[in-house]
N, C-alpha and C positions, 0 to 999 in steps of 0.2 A: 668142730665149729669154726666156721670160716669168719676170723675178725674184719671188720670191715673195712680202714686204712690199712694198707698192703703194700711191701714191692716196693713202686716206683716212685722217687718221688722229683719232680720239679721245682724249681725255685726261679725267682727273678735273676740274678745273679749266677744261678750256675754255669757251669762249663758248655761249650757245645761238643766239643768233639766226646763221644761213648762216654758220656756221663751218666748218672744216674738216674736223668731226666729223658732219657729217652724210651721211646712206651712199643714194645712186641705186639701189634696187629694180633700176635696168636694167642696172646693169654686167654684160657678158658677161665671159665665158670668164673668170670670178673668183667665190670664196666668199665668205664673211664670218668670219673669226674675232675673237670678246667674250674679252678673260681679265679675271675679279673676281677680288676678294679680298671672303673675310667671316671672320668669327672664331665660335670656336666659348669660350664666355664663360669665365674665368678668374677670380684672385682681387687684381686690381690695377683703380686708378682708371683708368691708361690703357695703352697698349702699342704703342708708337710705333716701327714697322718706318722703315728708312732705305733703300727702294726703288730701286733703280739703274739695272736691268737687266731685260727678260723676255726668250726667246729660247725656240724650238722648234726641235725636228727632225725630220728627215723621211729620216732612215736607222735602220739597225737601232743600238742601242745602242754595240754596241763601235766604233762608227765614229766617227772625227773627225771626218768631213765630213755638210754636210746640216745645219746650225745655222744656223738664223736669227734675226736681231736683229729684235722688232718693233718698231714706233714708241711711244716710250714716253718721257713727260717723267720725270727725278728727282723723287723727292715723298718725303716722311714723311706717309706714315699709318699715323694712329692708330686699330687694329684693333677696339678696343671700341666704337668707334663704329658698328661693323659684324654686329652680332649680329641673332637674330629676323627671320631672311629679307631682313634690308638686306645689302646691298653695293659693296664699292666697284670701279667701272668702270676697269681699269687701263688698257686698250688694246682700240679696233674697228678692225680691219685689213681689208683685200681681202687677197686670198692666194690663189695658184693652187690649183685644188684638188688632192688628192692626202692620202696618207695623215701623220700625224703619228705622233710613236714615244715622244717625250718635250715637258715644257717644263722649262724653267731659271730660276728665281727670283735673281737676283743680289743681293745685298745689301752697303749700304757699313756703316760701322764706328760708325754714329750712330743705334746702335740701344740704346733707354731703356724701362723703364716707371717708371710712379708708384705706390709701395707704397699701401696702405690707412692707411698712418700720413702722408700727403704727401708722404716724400721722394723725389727723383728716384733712379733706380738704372739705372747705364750697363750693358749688356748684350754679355757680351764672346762673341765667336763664336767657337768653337773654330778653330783655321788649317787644319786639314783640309777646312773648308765655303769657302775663298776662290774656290771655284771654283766656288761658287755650289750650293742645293739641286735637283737634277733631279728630277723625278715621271715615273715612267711612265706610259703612256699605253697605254690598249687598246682595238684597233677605234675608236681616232677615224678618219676618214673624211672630209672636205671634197669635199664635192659642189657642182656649177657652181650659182650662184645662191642657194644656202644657207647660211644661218647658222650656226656652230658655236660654242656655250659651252662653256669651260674656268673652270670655278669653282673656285678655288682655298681650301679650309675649312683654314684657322691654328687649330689646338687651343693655344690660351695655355698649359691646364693640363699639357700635354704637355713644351711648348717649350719654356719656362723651369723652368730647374732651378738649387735653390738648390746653393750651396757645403755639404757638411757641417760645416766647419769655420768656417763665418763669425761672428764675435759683432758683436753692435751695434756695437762702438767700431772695427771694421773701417773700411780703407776701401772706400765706397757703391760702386765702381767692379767689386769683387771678391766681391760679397753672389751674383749671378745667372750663369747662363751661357745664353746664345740656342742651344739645339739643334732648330731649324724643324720642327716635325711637322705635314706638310702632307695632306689627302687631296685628291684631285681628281674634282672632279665634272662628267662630260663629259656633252653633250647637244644634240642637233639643236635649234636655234629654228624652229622654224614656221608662226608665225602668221602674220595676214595681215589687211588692212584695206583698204577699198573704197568706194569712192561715185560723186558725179557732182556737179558743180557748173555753176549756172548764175548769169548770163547766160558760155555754154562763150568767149565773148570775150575773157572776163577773165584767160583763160590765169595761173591762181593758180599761185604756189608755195605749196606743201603739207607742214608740220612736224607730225609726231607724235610728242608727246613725252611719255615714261612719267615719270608722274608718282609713282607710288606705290613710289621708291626715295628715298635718302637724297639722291643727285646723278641729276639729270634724264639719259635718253638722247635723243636727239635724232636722230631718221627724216626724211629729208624726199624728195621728189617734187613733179613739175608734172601738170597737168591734160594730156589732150591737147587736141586743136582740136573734140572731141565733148564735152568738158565730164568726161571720166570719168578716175579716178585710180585706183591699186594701188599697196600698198607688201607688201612679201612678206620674211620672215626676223625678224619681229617678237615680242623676249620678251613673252610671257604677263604680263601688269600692266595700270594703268589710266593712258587716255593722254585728253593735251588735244591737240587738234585743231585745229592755225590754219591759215587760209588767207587770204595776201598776194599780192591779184590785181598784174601785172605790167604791164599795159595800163592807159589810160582809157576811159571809158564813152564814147560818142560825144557830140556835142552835140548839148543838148537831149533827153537820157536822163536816168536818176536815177545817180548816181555810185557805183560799186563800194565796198564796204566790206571792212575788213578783219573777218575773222569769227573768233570762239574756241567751238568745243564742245568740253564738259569730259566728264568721266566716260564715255569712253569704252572698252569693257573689250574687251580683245585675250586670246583661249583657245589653246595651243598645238594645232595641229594642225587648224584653223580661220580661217577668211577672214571677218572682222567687217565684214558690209555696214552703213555709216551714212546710204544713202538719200541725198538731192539735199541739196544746200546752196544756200542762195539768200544772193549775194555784193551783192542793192540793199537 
């Protein structure tokens, strides 16, 4: 039986170079599932969720069972970091494919924003929410070798709701209350990216890393013995493109380099050919 969080996993914070966030194009009989977080802009300096938990399902609603735990470090982020098409990368999983029905945001009890006046203000979450915000899910679908994005959009102005009875001489702890208003934005990734690298000896490893978010994602693949590459499941952005041959040149050759092309732009629904790379 094939469990359904598998393999790989990503974090905000992880490493770039051959971490463990980097996802093989070739894994069979597995999808891809991304869940972000971005925030949709509010009226505080900052908005510092206390992240715990994600977790999806894969039964109908009224069911207990079918929840799955993805891989996911604890972190606090801070959501206004996250506005104007940035976001933050919570978790890239392998995952059998099949249908999804919800996901589950868990949150622990260290959750703050910073007013417009600097103070800090602790955010109390109602007891009804311990069991974490659920999002429905419609028609997501994970298909074998495909990527799927679960974009998670935080309305601040939503979510935080004052006290009516609060005055300044309160205390800061009882000013806010965190009630999550989340939408979810689901979407096939299907980009794609292609080339050929010579001398085909040099058997590179191959990282494409999208450059044009806040924190890098991190694609990687190898050449085969034809010298030719594919990565497939690639968000829509602009990526840099390294290639770390794995071999030496023979002797009495010119010595393999390690190579960087930059600006290179990945379209959904579209296989970006970048032509030969020359690794002397």
């Amino acid at each position: 039986m094939l469990l359904r969080p598998f393999l790989y996993t990503a974090l905000l914070a992880a490493p770039v170079y051959f971490a463990s966030c980097s996802k093989d194009s070739d894994s069979s009989d597995s999808a891809k599932l991304e869940v972000r977080l971005m925030d949709a802009p509010g009226d505080f300096r900052s908005v510092v969720l206390d992240v715990r938990q994600l977790e999806v399902h894969t039964k109908e609603a009224s069911s207990t069972e079918g929840w799955y735990t993805l891989p996911f470090q604890t972190q606090a982020i801070n959501v206004m970091e996250y506005v104007n098409g940035k976001s933050a990368l919570l978790t890239n999983a392998d995952f059998s494919p099949g249908t999804l029905t919800e996901v589950r945001l868990l949150l622990g009890p260290d959750n703050y924003v910073i007013g417009r006046d600097g103070q800090r203000y602790d955010l109390k979450t109602p007891s009804g929410q311990s069991s974490g915000v659920k999002l429905k899910l419609d028609n997501v679908t994970l298909r074998d070798r495909e990527t799927y994005q679960l974009l998670l959009d935080f309305d601040v102005a939503k979510s935080i709701v004052e006290r009516g009875n609060w005055k300044p001489n309160n205390d800061k702890k009882e000013r806010y209350l965190l009630k999550p208003v989340i939408r979810v934005v689901a979407q096939d990734i299907r980009g794609g990216l292609r080339g050929t690298v010579t001398p085909a000896a040099a058997l590179p490893q191959i990282l494409a890393i999208r450059s044009s978010i806040t924190v890098a994602d991190t694609f990687s693949t190898s050449a085969d013995a034809s010298g030719s590459f594919q990565l497939g499941g690639l968000p829509s952005g602009t990526y840099r493109v390294e290639f770390y041959p794995s071999t030496n040149a023979p002797s009495g050759q010119a010595a393999y380099k390690n190579i960087i092309r930059s600006n290179v732009t990945v379209v959904n629904d579209q296989t970006t050919d970048i032509g030969q790379t020359s690794l002397n």
